[in-house]
ZAMARGU-4260 file (C-alpha; in steps of 0.2 Angstrom, whole numbers, plus 5000, padded with zeros to 4 digits):
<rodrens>
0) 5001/5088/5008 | 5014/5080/4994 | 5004/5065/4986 | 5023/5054/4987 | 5021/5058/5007
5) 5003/5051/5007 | 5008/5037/4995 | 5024/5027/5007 | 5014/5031/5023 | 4993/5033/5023
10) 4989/5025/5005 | 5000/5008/5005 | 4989/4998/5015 | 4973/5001/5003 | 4983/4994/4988
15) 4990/4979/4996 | 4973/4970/5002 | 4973/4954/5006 | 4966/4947/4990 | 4951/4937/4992
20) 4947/4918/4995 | 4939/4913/4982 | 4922/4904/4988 | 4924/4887/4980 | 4945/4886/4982
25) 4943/4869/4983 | 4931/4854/4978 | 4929/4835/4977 | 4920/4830/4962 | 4909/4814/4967
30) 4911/4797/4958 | 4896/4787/4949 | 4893/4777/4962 | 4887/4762/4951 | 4895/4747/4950
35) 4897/4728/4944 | 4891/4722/4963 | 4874/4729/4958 | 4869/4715/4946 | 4871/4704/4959
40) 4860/4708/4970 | 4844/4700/4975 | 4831/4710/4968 | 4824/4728/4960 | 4817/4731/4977
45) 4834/4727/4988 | 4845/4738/4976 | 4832/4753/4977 | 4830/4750/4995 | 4850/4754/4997
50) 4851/4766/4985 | 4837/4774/4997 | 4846/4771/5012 | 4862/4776/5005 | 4856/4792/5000
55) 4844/4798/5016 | 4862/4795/5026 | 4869/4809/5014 | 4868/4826/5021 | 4862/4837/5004
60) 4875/4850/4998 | 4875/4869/5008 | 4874/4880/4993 | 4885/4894/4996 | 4878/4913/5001
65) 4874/4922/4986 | 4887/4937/4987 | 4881/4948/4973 | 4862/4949/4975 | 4861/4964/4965
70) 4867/4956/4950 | 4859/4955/4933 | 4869/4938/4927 | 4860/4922/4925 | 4870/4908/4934
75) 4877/4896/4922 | 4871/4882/4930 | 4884/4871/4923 | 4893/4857/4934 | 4908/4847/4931
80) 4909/4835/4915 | 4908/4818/4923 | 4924/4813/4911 | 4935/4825/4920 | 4934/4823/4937
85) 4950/4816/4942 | 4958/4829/4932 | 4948/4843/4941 | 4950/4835/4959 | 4969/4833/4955
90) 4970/4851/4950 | 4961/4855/4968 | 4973/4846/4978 | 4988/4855/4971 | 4980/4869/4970
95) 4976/4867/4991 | 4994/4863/4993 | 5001/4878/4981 | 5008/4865/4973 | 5009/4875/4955
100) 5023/4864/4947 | 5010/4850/4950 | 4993/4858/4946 | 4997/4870/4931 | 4999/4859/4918
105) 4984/4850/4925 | 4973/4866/4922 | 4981/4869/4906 | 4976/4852/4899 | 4956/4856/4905
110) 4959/4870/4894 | 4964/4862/4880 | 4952/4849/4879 | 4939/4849/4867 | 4927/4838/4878
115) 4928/4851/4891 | 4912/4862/4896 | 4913/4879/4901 | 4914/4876/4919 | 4930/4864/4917
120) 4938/4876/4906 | 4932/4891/4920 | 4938/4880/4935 | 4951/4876/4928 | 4960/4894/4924
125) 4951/4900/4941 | 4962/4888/4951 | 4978/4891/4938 | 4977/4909/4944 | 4973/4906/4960
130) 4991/4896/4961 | 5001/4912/4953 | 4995/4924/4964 | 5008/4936/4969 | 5020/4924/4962
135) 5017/4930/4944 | 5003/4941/4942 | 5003/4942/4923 | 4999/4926/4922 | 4988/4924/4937
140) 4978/4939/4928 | 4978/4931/4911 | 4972/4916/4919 | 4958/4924/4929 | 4953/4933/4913
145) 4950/4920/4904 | 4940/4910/4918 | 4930/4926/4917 | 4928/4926/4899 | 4924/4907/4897
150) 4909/4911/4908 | 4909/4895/4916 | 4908/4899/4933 | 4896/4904/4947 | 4893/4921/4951
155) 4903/4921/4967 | 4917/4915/4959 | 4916/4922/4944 | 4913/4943/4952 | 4927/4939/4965
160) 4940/4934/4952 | 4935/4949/4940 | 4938/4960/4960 | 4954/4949/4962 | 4960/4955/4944
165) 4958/4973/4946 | 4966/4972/4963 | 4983/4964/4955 | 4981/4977/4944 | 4981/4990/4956
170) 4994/4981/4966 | 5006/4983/4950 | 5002/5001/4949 | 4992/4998/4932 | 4979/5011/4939
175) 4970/5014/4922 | 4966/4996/4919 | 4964/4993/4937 | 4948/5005/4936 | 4943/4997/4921
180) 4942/4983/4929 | 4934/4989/4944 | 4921/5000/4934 | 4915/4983/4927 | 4915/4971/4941
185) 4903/4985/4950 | 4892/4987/4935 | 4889/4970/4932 | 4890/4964/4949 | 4879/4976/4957
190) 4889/4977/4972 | 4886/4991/4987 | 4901/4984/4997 | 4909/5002/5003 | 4926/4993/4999
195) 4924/4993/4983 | 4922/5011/4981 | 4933/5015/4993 | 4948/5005/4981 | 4937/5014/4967
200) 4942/5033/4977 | 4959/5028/4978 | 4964/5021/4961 | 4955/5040/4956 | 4968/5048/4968
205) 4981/5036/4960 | 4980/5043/4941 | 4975/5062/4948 | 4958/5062/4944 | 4954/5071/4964
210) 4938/5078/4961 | 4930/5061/4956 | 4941/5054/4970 | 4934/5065/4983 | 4917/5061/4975
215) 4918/5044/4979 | 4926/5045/4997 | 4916/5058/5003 | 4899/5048/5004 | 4908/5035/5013
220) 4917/5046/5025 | 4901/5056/5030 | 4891/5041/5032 | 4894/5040/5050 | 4899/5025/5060
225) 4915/5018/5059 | 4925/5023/5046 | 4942/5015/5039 | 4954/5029/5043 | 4965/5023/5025
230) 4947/5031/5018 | 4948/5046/5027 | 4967/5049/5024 | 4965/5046/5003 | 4951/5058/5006
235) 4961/5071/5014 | 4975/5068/5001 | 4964/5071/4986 | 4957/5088/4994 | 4976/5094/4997
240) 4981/5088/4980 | 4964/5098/4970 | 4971/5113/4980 | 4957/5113/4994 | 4971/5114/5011
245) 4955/5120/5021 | 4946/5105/5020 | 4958/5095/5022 | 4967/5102/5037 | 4947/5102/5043
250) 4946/5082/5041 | 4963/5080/5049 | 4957/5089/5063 | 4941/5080/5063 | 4949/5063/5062
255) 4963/5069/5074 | 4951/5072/5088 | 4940/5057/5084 | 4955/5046/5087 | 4965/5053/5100
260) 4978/5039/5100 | 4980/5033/5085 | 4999/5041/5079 | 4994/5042/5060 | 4980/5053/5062
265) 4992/5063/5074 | 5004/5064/5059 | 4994/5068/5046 | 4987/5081/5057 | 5004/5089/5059
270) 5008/5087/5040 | 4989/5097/5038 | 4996/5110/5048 | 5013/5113/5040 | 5008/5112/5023
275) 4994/5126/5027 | 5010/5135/5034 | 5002/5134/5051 | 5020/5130/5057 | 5016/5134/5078
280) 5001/5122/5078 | 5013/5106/5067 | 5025/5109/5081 | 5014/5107/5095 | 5005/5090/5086
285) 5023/5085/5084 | 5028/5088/5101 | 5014/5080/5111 | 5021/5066/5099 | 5037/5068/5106
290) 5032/5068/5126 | 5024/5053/5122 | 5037/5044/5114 | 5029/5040/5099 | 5041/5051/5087
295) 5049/5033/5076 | 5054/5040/5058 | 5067/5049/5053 | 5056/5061/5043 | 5043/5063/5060
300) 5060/5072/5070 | 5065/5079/5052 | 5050/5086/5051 | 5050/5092/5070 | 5066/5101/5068
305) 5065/5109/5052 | 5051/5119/5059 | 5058/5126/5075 | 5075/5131/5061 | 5059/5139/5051
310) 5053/5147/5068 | 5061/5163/5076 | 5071/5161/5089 | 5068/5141/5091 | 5089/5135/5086
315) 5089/5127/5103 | 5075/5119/5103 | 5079/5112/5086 | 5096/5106/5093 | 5086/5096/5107
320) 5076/5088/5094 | 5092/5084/5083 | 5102/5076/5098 | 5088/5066/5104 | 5086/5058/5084
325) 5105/5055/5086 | 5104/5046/5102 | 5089/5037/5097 | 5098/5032/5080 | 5083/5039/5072
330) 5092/5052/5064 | 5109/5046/5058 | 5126/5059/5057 | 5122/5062/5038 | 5125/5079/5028
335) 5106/5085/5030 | 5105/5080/5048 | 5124/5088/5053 | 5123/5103/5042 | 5105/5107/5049
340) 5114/5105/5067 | 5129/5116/5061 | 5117/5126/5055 | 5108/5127/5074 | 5124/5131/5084
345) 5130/5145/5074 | 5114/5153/5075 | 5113/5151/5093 | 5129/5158/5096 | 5137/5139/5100
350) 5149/5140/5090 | 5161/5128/5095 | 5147/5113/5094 | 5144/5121/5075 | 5161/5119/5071
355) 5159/5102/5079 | 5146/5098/5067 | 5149/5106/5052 | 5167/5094/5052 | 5156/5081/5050
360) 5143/5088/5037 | 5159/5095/5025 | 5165/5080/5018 | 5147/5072/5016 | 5142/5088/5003
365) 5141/5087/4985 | 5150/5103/4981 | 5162/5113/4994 | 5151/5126/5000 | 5148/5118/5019
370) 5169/5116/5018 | 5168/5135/5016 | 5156/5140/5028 | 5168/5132/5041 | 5181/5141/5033
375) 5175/5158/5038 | 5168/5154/5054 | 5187/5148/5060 | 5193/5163/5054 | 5183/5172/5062
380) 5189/5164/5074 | 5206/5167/5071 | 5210/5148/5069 | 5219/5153/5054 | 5230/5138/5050
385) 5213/5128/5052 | 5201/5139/5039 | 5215/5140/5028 | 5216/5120/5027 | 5195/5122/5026
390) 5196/5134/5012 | 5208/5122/5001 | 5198/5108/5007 | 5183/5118/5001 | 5191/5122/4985
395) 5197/5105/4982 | 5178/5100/4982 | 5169/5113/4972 | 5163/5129/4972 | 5153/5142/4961
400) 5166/5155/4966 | 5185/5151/4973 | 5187/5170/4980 | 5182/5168/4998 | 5193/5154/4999
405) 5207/5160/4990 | 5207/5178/5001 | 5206/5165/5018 | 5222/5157/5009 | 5230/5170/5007
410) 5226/5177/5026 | 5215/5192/5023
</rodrens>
């Protein structure tokens, strides 16, 4: 199983997550409620009488669930700087509108200000980040950094942003720093999420490293219950890449049967199977596929037909699966898809229909050798004037040697 196959069809999905909402995305940051009015009121006992009333009608703050248990860092325990409010709420709004022309500059003059504490400053380049994500992820991941470094902030907002880093690291295929990343955020964080590690097992598979990636999948594939099929399927990619095509035609097949309609288990299955050379049990995978009208991509009837061409006596059975693609407009009437039908024809004595096709392939070749092989067949045919024009044709185009179509040219 070729990890590029893997990579555009079973693996995409685990590198392009969702990123996560950060818990506090937004805030209102509460005003001194003092005022002038209060000197002009009655007495001690009347202003603490409101102030109790006033208060009781509040409903006390939720504080949020603690996401990271586990972990050993202290919690800063740092609120807002009473002088920076409006700034911060400001920043909030444009922030909840994705307003970053508006709320950028706003979080870089919390930065710089020297009266800031560290949970401005860390608020501040939290939400900055937050407003580049997948706009500009350099940034966003500078900004994140620092909001991390700063140490301002919460621990759930501060592991989820150090997560949120290495996933737009992973995102931009910077897999080694993306593990870095990773590795600290579950050190310090203390998480067990099974997510994490999964995107731990895949970034592995990701710079080669297959038998720590199969270390890492493997507990969470054989840990029973439900299982994300993108784990199983890295999983089966890191043991055909380490060179262990037993075990993972055996997951396939496990995952296969688990999951009877799902079509990518289905596929990968079939893949198992043909690149373990077990060609008759890919074309029956492929083929229940195929009844079932589930056969979509170009490489799924690819696929199919190249193996009955690789079977004995299956040319037939290749031009069904060819001529169904073509209606389908699933296959298109390029070289590969016209010289393999070509090919087909000739092979099961059709020879007009490979003539038929190989016209078509010809002038879609790199070199003249398809130009030639039509020459000799309409000679053999003795279509002389026509494989004499296929030979120049096939000259005309390239060839490693001119003398079959020179000797056609000359009618022998």
């Amino acid at each position: 199983m070729s990890k590029s196959r893997m990579s555009q069809q079973a693996l995409a999905a685990a590198l392009t997550t969702a990123l996560l909402a950060f818990a506090a995305p937004s805030m209102a940051f509460a005003q001194d409620e003092g005022g002038s009015d209060r000197s002009e009121r009655s007495s001690r006992s009347a202003r603490s009488a409101d102030r109790s009333e006033r208060r009781s009608s509040r409903q006390a703050p939720q504080k949020a669930e603690a996401l990271y248990p586990n972990s050993s860092r202290q919690e800063p325990g740092v609120s807002a700087s009473q002088r920076l409010v409006k700034q911060l709420n400001t920043l909030s709004e444009a922030n909840n509108a994705s307003d970053a022309a508006k709320g950028l500059p706003v979080a870089d003059e919390i930065i710089a200000n020297g009266s800031a504490n560290t949970y401005d400053k860390s608020m501040a380049a939290l939400l900055a980040g937050q407003l580049l994500l997948n706009e500009d992820n350099d940034r966003a991941i500078a900004y994140l950094n620092q909001a991390i470094e700063t140490g301002g902030l919460d621990n759930n907002n501060h592991f989820q942003a150090m997560l949120i880093v290495a996933q737009l690291q992973a995102q931009d295929d910077k897999y080694a720093e993306a593990l870095a990343t990773l590795d600290r955020y579950i050190s310090e964080s203390g998480s067990t999420d099974p997510k994490d590690q999964a995107l731990k097992g895949n970034l592995l598979y990701r710079l080669e490293r297959y038998p720590e990636a199969i270390a890492t999948l493997k507990p969470l594939v054989d840990a029973g219950g439900e299982v994300d099929p993108q784990w199983q399927q890295i999983l089966m990619a890191s043991y055909a890449e380490s060179g262990n095509s037993a075990e993972a035609t055996r997951l396939a097949e496990q995952v296969a049967q688990a999951t009877p309609g799902d079509k990518r288990s289905q596929v990968n299955l079939a893949v198992s199977y043909l690149q373990t050379d077990q060609n008759d049990k890919a074309i029956e995978v492929f083929e229940r596929l195929r009844a079932a009208g589930q056969l979509t991509e170009e490489s799924e009837y690819r696929n199919l037909y190249a193996l009955y061409l690789n079977s004995e006596n299956k040319e037939r059975e290749a031009i069904a699966v060819i001529n169904e693609g073509l209606q389908k407009n699933i296959l298109k009437e390029d070289y590969r898809t016209m010289a393999a039908l070509g090919q087909a024809n000739y092979f099961s004595d059709q020879i007009e229909p490979a003539i038929a096709a190989w016209r078509k392939a010809a002038p879609l070749a790199e070199n003249g050798d398809t130009y030639l092989n039509l020459a000799r067949v309409l000679h053999q045919e003795g279509r002389a004037d026509e494989a004499k024009e296929a030979a120049r044709q096939a000259i005309a185009k390239g060839l490693k040697s001119n003398t079959d179509a020179e000797r056609i040219i000359s009618g022998r």
